[in-house]
C-alpha positions as CSV (number, residue, x, y, z in Angstrom):
1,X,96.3,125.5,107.4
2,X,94.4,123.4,105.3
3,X,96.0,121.1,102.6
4,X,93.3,120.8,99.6
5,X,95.4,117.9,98.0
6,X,95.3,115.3,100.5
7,X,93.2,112.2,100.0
8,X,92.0,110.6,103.4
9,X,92.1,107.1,103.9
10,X,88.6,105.5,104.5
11,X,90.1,103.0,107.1
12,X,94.0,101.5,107.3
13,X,95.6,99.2,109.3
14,X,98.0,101.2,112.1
15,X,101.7,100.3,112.7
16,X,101.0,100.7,116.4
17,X,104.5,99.8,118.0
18,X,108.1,101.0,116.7
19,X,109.0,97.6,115.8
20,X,105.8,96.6,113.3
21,X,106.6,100.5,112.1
22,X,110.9,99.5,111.6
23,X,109.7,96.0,109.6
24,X,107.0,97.9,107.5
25,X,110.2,100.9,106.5
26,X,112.8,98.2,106.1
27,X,110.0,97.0,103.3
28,X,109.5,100.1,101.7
29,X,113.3,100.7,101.5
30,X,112.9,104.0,103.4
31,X,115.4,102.9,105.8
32,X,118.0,99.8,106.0
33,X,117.5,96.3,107.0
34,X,120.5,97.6,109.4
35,X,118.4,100.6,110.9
36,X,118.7,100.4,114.8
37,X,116.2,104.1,114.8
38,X,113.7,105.5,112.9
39,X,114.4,108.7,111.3
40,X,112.4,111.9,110.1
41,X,110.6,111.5,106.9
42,X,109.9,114.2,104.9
43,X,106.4,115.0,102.2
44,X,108.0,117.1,99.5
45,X,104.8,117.1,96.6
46,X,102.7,119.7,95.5
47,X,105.6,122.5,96.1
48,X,106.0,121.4,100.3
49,X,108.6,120.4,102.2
50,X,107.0,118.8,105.7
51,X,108.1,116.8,108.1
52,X,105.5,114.1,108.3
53,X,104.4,110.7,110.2
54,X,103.7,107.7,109.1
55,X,100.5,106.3,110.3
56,X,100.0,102.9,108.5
57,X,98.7,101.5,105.2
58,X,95.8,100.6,103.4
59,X,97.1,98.1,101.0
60,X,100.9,97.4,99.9
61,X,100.6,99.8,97.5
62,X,99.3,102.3,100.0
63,X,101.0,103.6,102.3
64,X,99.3,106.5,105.3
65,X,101.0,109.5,106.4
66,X,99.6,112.6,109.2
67,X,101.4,115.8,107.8
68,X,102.1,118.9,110.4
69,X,98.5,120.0,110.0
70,X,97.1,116.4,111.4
71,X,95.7,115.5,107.8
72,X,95.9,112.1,107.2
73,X,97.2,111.2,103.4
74,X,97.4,108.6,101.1
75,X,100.5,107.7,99.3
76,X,102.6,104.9,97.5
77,X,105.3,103.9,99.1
78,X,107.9,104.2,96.1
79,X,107.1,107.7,95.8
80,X,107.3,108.9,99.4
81,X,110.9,106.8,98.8
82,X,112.0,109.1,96.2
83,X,110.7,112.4,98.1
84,X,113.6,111.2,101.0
85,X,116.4,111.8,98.3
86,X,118.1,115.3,99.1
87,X,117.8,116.2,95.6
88,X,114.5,115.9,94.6
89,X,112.4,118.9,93.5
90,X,109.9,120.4,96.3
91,X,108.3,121.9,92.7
92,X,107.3,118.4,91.5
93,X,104.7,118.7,89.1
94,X,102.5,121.4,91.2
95,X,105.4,123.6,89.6
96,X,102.6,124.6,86.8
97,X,100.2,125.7,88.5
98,X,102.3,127.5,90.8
99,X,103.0,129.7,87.8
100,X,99.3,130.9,86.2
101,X,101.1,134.2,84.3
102,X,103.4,132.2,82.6
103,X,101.0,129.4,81.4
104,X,98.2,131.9,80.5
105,X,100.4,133.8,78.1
106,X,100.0,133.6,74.7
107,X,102.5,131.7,72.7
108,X,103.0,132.9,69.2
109,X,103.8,130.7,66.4
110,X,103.8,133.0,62.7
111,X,100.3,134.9,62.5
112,X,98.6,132.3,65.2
113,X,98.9,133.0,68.1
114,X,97.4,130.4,71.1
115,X,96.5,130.3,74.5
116,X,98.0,127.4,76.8
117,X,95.2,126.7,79.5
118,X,97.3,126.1,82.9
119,X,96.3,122.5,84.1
120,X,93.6,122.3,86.3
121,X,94.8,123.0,90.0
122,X,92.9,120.1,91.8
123,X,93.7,117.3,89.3
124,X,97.6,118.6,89.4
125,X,97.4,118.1,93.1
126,X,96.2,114.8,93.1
127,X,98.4,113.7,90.2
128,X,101.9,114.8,91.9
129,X,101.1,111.9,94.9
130,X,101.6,109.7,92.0
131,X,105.4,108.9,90.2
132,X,103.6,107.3,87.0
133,X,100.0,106.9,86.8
134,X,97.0,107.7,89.8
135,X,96.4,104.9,92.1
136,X,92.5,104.4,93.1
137,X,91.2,104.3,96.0
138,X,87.6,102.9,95.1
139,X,89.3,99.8,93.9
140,X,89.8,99.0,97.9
141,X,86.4,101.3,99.5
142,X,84.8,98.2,99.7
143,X,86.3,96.4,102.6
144,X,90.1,97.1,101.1
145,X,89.2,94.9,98.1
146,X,91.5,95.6,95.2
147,X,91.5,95.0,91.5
148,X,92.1,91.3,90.5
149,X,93.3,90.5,86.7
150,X,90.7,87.2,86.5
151,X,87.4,88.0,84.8
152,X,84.2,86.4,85.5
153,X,83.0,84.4,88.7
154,X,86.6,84.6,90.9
155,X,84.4,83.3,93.6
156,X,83.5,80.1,91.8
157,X,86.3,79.0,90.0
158,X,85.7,75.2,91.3
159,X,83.6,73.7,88.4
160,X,81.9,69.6,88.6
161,X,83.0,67.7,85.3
162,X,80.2,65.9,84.0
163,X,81.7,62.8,81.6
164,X,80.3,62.2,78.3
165,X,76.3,60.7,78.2
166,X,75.1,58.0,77.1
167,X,74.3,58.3,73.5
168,X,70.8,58.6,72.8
169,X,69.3,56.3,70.5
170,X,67.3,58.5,68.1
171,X,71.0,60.8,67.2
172,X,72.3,59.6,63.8
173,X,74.9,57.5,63.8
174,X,78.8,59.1,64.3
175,X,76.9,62.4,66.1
176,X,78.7,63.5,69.5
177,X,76.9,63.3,72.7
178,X,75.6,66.4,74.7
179,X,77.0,67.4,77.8
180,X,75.2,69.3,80.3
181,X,76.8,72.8,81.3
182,X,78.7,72.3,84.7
183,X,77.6,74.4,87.4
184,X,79.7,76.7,89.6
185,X,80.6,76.3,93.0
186,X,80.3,79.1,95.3
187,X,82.6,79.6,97.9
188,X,81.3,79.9,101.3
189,X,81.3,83.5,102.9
190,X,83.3,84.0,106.2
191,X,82.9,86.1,108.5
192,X,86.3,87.6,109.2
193,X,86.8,88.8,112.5
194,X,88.1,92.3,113.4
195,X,91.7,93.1,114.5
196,X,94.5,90.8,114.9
197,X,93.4,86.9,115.9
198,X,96.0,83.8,116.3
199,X,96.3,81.6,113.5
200,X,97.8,78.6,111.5
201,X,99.0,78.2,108.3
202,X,100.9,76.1,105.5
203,X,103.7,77.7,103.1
204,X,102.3,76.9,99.7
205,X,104.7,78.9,97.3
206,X,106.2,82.3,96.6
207,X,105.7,84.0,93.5
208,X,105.4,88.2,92.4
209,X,102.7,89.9,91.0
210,X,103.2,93.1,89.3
211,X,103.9,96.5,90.7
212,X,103.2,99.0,88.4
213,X,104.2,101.8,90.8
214,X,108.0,100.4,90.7
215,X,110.6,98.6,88.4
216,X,110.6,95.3,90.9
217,X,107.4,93.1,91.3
218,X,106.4,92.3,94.7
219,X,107.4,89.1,96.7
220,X,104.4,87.3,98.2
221,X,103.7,84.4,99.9
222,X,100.6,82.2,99.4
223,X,99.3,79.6,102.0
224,X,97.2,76.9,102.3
225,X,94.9,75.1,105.2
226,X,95.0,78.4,106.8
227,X,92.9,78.4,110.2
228,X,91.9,81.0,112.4
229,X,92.7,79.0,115.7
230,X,91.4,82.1,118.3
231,X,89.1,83.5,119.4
232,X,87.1,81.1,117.8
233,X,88.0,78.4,115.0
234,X,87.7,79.3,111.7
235,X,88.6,77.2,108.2
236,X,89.6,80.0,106.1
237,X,91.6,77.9,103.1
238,X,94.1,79.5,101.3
239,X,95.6,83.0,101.4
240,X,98.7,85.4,100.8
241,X,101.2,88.0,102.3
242,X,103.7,90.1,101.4
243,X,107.2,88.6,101.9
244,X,108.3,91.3,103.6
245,X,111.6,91.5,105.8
246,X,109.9,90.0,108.8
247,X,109.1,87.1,107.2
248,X,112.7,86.9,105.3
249,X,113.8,86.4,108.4
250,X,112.0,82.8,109.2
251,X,114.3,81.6,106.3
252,X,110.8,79.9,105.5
253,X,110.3,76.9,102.8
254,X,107.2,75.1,101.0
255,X,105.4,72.8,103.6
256,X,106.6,74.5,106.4
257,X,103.6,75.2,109.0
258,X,103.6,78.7,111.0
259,X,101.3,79.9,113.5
260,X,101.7,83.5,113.9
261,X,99.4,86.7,115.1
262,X,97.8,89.0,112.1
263,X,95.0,90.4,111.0
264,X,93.2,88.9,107.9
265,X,91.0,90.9,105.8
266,X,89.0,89.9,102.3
267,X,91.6,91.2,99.7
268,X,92.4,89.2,96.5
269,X,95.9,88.4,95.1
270,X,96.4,90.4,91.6
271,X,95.8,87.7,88.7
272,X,95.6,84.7,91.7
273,X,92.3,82.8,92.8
274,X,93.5,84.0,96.4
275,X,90.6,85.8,98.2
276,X,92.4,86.5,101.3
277,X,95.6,88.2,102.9
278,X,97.4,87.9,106.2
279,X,98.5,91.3,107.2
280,X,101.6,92.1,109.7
281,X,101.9,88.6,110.8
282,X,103.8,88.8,114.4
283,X,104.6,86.2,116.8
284,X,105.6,84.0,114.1
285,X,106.4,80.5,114.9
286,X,107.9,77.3,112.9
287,X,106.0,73.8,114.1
288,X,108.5,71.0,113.6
């Protein structure tokens, strides 16, 4: 059986080993920062109760699941949360169109009556994957970039002051020199390599940027003199993480420096001039 709703992941990053899989869960909140096991997770949109596997996740706010068909599907974390409560409703908002003869009957109101159109199946499909508004996924197709809040040139934010000029002898008297408009910088483009590499980084601060999927804003790290130390040597500058339980428990403070195994991939921080994030850092250690 085929499952019309799902919506396949272009790529993700896989929680290959139990323990990366245990860290990412404790994150979520599907299971306890006590949790020795994993347990059975269950998919209860679009009027289904499945057992189902998580894979991975595209992004923090994206989370990959393989139902009991082997479809791969995309989902946000929070929700999947709330699908694990014993309680909620397998009906979920597929519930309308599960019942065409009752939305297609006429309701009368005096000597008018009017037809009530039952919601289009395929956009009620997509929409129950979703607790409060649809998450995109073109806003990460194009090598899992997402959204960021600045406007403009994020890429050259770095602009040269040029001082006020000399004042040029034919202006009248009093007038205000002209400046010439400062140019942009462009960052340089890296070549990020593929899969996990070692690496070095500096703890620059902790801050949250909005989740608009949940009632708490996420917890991220951002870092600075980040280098990409093997295979080859790489000055990649500044960049982020989540500050998930993993890295909780380094106990970590501002100016400590880490070297640690991860993948890095070209991802902006929400409303940050951060272009790039340090996924599932592993192997972490504390220089002194």
């Amino acid at each position: 059986m085929t499952y019309a709703f799902t919506i396949e992941p272009p790529e993700y990053y896989a929680l290959d080993n139990e323990q990366e899989l245990m860290a990412k869960c404790q994150e979520w909140g599907l299971i306890s920062a006590k949790a020795t096991k994993l347990k059975t997770f269950y998919y209860k949109g679009n009027g289904l109760n499945l057992p189902c596997t998580i894979l991975g996740f595209v992004d923090h706010m994206t989370a990959v699941i393989e139902l009991d068909n082997g479809q791969k599907h995309c989902i946000h974390p929070s929700y999947l949360k709330e699908m694990q409560a014993s309680a909620y409703s397998t009906r979920g908002l597929s519930g309308a169109a599960a019942e065409p003869k009752k939305a297609d009957e006429p309701v009368s109101s005096g000597s008018t009556s009017k037809t009530v159109q039952a919601p289009d199946s395929a956009e009620t499909s997509v929409k129950a994957d979703s607790p409060t508004e649809l998450y995109s996924l073109e806003d990460d197709m194009d090598g899992l970039e997402s959204f960021s809040g600045l406007k403009g040139d994020p890429d050259g934010l770095v602009e040269e002051y040029i001082g006020p000029q000399k004042e040029d002898s034919g202006a009248p008297s009093g007038s205000k020199p002209k400046t010439k408009a400062a140019p942009k910088t462009k960052a340089v483009k890296i070549d990020l390599p593929d899969g996990k590499v070692k690496m070095s980084a500096v703890v620059k601060e902790f801050t949250t940027v909005p989740n608009h999927f949940s009632d708490n804003d996420d917890e991220v790290i951002i870092y600075e003199s980040v280098t990409i130390t093997e295979p080859d040597v790489i000055e990649v500058g500044e960049a982020w993480s989540s500050h998930s339980a993993t890295m909780k428990k380094q106990e970590l403070e501002v100016g400590d420096v880490l070297t640690f195994e991860a993948k890095i991939i070209k991802k902006k921080l929400t409303r940050n001039p951060v272009p790039y994030k340090i996924n599932n850092p592993s192997k972490i250690q504390k220089e002194d």
